[in-house]
N, C-alpha and C positions, 0 to 999 in steps of 0.2 A: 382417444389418445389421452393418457393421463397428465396431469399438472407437470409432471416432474419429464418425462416425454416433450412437454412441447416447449420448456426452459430448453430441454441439451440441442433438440431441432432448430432453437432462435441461436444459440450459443453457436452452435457451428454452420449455422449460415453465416451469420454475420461474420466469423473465423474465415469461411471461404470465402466471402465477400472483402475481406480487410486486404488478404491475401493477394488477391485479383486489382487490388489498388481502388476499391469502388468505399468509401465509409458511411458506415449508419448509424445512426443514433440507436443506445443500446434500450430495452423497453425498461424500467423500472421492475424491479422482481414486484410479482404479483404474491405470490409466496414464498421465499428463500428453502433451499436443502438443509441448509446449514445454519444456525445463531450464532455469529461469534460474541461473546459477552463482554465485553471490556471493561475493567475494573479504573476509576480516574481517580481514587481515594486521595495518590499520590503526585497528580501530576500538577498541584497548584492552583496561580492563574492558567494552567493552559488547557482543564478540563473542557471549558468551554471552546479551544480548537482542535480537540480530540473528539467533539461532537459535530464540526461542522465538517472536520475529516472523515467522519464515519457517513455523514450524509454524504458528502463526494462517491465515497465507494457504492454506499447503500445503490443512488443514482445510477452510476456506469455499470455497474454487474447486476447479474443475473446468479443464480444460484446458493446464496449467502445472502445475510444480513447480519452489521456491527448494531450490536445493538449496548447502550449505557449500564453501569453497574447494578447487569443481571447474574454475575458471577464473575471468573477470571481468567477466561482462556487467554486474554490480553489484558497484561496489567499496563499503565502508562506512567511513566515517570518523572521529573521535573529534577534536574541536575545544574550544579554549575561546575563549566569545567571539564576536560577529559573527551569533549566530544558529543553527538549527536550518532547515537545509533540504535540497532536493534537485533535482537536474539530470537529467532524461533526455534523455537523446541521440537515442533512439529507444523506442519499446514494448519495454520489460523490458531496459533497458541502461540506465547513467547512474550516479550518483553519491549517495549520501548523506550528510551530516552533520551526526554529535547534538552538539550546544555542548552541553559539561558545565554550564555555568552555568545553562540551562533546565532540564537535566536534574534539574537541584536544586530546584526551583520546581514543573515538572510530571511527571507520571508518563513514565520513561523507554521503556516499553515501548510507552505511547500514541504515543510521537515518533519512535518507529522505524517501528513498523505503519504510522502513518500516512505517513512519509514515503519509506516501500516501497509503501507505496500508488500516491503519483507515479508511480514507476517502472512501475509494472501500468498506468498508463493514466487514473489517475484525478485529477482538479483539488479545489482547495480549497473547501470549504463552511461560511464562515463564520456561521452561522445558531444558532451556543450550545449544540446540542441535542447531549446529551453521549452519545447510544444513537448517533450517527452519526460514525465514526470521521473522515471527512474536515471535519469540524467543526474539529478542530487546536485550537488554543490559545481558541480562542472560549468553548469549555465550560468554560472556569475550570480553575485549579489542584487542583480537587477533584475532578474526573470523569480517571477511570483508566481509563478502557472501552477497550482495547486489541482488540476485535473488530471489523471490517466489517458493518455491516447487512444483511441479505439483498440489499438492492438494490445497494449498494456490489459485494458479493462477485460476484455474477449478472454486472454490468457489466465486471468484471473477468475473469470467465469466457466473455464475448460476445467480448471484445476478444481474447482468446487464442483463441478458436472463430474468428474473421476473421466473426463474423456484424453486424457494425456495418457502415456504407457506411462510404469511405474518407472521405467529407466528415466523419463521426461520432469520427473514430480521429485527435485531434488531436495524440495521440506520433507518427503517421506524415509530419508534414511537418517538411520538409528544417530542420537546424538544433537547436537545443536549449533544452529546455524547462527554466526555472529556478522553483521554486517556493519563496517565501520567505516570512517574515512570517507562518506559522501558527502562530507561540509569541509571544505578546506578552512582553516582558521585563516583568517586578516595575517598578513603580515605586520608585527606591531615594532619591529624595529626597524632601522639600516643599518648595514653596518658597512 
């Protein structure tokens, strides 16, 4: 059985296993399908959490690896103002940007993960519940959980495995996907 055989066979085990309510710890990819390259030229002080977010990922999935400015399928950006989001272009390409002003408000690490998340494949999950990374700003100013959920990770290991239908794999249609609005700003006035 080949390397890349026994990644999609761990991949969809553990998918069937998530599924069935049983969770496992995902293995560390021994060798990735995929490099994505992430460019930090721009992101400031926050290279250094665009690197501990990339080992988060690296960690949880299988089929991919983020790897530091080896190129720029992911460039990362450092903004003030205007919000905290991210554009992919396509699966594991596109754009990210942490607004320093949410950064102040919620956990910086949570808003990178999650909006390197986008770029793996994954949509916003507004629902509060602060154990599920794609939750975004919903879980309040106090939930730090900078990890993907089993099922998160799994999904983003399907989609680098190419085991979703193409109808399933909505980074693969033409154009670019902008994800916004998963940091609520503070409310800074009353009135």
């Amino acid at each position: 059985m080949t390397s890349r055989l026994k990644r999609l066979a761990v991949a969809s085990l553990a998918t069937a296993l998530a599924t069935l309510g049983i969770t496992v710890a995902n293995p560390s990819p021994a060798s990735a399908a995929m490099t994505i390259c992430y460019n930090t030229s721009q992101a400031g002080s926050y290279a250094s959490v665009a690197n501990q977010a990339a080992t988060i990922w690296n960690n949880a999935t299988v089929n991919l690896t983020l790897s530091a400015n080896c190129g720029s399928n992911l460039r990362i950006y450092r903004i003030t103002g205007g919000g905290s989001y991210a554009v992919r272009t396509s699966l594991g390409n596109g754009r990210v940007y942490i607004d320093t002003q949410q950064a102040a408000q919620y956990s910086v690490l949570r808003i990178m993960t999650h909006e390197i998340g986008h770029i793996l494949g994954l949509p916003d999950n507004y629902n509060g519940n602060c154990s599920l990374l794609m939750s975004g700003g919903s879980a309040g100013t106090s939930c730090t959980n900078a990890y993907p959920s089993s099922a998160e990770a799994n999904r983003v290991s399907n989609l680098f495995a190419g085991t979703f239908a193409a109808t399933e794999r909505s980074a693969d249609r033409a154009g670019a996907d902008v994800f916004q609005d998963s940091w609520p700003s503070m409310l800074t006035s009353v009135r």
